[in-house]
C-alpha positions in Angstrom: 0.0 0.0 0.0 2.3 2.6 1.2 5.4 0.6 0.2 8.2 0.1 3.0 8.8 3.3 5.0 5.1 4.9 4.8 3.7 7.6 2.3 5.9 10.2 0.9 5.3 13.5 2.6 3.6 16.2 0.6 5.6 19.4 -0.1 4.3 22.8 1.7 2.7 24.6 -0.7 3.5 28.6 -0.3 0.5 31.0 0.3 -0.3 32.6 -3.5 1.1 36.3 -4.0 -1.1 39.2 -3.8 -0.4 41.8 -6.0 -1.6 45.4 -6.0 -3.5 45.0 -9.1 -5.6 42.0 -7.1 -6.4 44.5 -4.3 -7.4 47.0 -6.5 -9.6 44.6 -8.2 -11.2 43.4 -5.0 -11.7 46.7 -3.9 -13.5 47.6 -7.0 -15.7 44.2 -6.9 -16.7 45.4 -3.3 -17.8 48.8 -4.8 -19.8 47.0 -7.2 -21.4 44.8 -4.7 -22.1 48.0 -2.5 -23.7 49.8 -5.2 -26.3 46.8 -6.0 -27.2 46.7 -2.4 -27.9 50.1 -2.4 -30.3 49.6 -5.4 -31.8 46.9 -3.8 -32.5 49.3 -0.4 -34.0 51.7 -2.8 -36.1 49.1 -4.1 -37.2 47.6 -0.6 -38.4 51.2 0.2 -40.5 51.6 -2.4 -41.7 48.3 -1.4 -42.4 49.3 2.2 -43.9 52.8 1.2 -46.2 50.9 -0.6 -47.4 48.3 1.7 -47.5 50.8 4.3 -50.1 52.9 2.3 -52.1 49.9 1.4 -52.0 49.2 5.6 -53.3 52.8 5.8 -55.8 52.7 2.7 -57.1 49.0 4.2 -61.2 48.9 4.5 -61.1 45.4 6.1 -59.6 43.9 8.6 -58.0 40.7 6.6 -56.2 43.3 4.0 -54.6 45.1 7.3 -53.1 41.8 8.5 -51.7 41.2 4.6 -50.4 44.4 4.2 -49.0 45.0 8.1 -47.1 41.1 7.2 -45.7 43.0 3.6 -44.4 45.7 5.7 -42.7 43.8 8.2 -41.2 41.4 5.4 -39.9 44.3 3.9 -38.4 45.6 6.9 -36.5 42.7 7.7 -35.0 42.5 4.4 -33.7 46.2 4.4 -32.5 45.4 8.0 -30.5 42.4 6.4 -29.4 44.3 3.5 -28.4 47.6 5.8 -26.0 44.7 8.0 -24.8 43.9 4.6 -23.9 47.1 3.1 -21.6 47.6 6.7 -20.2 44.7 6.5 -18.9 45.8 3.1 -18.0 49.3 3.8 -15.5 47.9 6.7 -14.4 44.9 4.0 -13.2 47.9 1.7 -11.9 50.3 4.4 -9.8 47.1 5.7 -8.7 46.9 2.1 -7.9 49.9 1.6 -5.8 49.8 4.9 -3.8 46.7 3.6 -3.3 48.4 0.2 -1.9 51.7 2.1 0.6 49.4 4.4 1.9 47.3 1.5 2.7 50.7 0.0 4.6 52.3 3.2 6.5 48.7 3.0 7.7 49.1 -0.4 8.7 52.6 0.2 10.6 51.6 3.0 12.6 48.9 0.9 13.6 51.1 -1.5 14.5 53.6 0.8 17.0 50.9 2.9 18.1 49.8 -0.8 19.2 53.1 -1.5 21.1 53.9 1.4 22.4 49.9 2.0 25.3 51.5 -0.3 26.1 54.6 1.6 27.3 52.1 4.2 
C-alpha cells in the first residue's frame, strides 16, 4: 500500500502572492457589490412605502393583517441588507488599509536599498 517506510510526505505549498493589481480589483468588486445593495434598499423602500399605504388605505380587517405582514417582510430585508452594506464598507476600508501598508512597506525597501550602499 504505502510501500516500506510509509507515504511520501507532501511538499508545503506557499501562500499565493497578492499583488496590488488583485487588491485594487477586490476593492472595485466590493464597490460593485455596495452599489447593487444600495439599489436593492432603494427598491425595498418603495416596497415598504407601498405596503404601508395599502395598511393605511385598508377597508377590512384581513387586507390590514396582509399588508402590516408586507411591511414587516420588507423591513426585515432592508434590515438584512443595511447589515450587509456595513459589512462591506468595513471589508473595503480594511482593504484599503492593507493596500496603504503594502505601500509604506515598499517605500521603506527602496529607501534601505538606496542607502544599503552609503554604508
Amino acid at each position: 500500500m504505502f510501500g516500506i517506510f510509509g507515504k511520501k510526505k507532501e511538499k508545503e505549498k506557499s501562500p499565493p502572492k497578492t499583488t496590488i493589481s488583485d487588491l485594487n480589483q477586490s476593492g472595485s468588486r466590493l464597490i460593485e457589490r455596495s452599489e447593487d445593495v444600495k439599489l436593492r434598499l432603494e427598491k425595498i423602500e418603495l416596497e415598504l412605502k407601498t405596503a404601508l399605504e395599502k395598511y393605511r388605505n385598508a377597508r377590512t380587517q384581513p387586507e390590514k393583517i396582509k399588508a402590516k405582514k408586507k411591511a414587516i417582510e420588507s423591513l426585515k430585508k432592508k434590515k438584512m441588507y443595511q447589515a450587509q452594506l456595513v459589512n462591506l464598507e468595513q471589508v473595503s476600508n480594511n482593504l484599503e488599509n492593507v493596500n496603504m501598508q503594502v505601500q509604506i512597506v515598499r517605500d521603506n525597501v527602496d529607501i534601505v536599498n538606496k542607502y544599503d550602499n552609503f554604508f
